[in-house]
N, C-alpha and C positions, 0 to 999 in steps of 0.2 A: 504494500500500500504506500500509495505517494502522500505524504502530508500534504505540500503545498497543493491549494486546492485548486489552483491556476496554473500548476504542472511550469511552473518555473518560467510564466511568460507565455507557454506556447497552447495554454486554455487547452479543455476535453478534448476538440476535435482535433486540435493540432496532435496529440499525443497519442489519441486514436489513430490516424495516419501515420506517425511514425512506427506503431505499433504491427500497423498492417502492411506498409514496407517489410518489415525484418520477418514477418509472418511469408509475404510473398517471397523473400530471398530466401527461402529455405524450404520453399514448399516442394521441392521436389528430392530434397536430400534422402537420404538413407540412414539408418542407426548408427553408423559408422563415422558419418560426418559431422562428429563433436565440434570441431572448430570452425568449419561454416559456420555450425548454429550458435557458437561463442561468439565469432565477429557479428555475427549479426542483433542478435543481442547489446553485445558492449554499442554497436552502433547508436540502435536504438536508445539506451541509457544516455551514450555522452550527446543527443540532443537536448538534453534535460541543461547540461551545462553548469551540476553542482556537483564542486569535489567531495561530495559526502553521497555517493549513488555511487556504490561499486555493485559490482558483477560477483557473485562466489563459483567458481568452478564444484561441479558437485565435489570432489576431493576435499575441498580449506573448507566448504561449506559441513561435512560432516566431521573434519577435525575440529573445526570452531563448535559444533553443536555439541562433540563429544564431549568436547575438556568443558563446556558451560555446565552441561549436566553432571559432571564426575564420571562417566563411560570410557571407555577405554579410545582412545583416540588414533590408534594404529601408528602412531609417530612419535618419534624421539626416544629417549633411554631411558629405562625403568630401573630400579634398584631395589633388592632386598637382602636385608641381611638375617642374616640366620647363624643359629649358635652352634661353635663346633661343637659335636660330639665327644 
């Protein structure tokens, strides 16, 4: 959800249109083609033209959600210690 309710100058329909731009530049992709559908996205985002609208790649998006929650995050280095015997 976009706070500003005037989509950063470019009002509903303008952002609607950008929307359906990045919709059309990918309508014929395949599963496979993550970064098509990345650049087109980030496209559609920096019309918005505020440095606080980023993109998460599904990857940072489920380490960020993981380490938020306490879940195991798949990244970086764990440490336990344990008593010698």
């Amino acid at each position: 959800q976009y706070f500003d309710q005037s989509f950063n100058g470019l009002g509903e329909s303008g952002w609607r249109a950008k929307e359906k731009e990045a919709f059309q530049a990918v309508e014929d992709t395949g599963p496979d083609d993550d970064e098509l559908v990345t650049d087109a996205i980030k496209t559609m985002l920096s019309a918005l033209g505020d440095p606080y609208t980023r993109f998460l790649p599904k990857e940072k998006y489920e380490v960020l959600t993981a380490y938020a929650t306490g879940g195991s995050a798949k990244a970086g280095i764990g440490v336990q210690l344990l008593e010698d015997p």
